[in-house]
Residue, then its C-alpha position, 0 to 999 in steps of 0.5 A: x292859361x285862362x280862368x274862367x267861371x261859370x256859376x249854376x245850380x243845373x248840371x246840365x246846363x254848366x256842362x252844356x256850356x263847357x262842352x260849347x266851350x271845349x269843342x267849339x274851339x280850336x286848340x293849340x295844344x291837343x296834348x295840354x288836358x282841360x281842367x275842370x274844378x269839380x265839387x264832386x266824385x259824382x260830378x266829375x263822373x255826369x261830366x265825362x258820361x255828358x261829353x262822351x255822349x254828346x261829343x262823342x269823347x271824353x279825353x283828356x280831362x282833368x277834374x280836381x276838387x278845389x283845394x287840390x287845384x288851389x294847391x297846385x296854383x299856390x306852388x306855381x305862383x308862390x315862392x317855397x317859403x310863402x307856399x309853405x306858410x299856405x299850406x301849414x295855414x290850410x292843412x288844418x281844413x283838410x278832410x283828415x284833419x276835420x275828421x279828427x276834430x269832429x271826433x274828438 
């Protein structure tokens, strides 16, 4: 597994990159999903239509929001206990959670 990050203010040109990255590259695993960090419904959807029209396909693409993918990355690194800890510390900055405090 490799992490990268590309930083952009176009859409189109970070999805130009990606698609580069994707299809110009021999995968190991045709099963194993691409994940891409978005920040977006509306992002995740403009990448699926950019790949499917370019590429002729867009499969196998996972696209979680940040805190969800940060989530799955602490439990795989972190002990229980620690990841506990992270998750109690972080649940206050939760969607839910902000709503109530702006409301109350």
């Amino acid at each position: 597994m490799s992490l990268k990050f590309f930083a952009g203010n176009r859409l189109e040109e970070l999805a130009a990159i990606f698609r580069e990255q994707v299809f110009n590259r021999a995968s190991t695993d045709i099963f194993k999903p691409e994940t891409v960090v978005v920040q977006t419904r509306g992002m995740e959807l403009y990448l699926r239509k950019f790949l499917a029209q370019e590429g002729g396909i867009s499969a196998n693409l996972e696209t979680p929001f940040l805190n969800r993918f940060l989530t799955v990355v602490m439990q795989a690194f972190l002990d229980k206990e620690s990841f506990e800890r992270f998750k109690n510390a972080t649940e206050q900055y939760q969607p839910e959670t902000l709503k109530w405090h702006i409301y109350s």
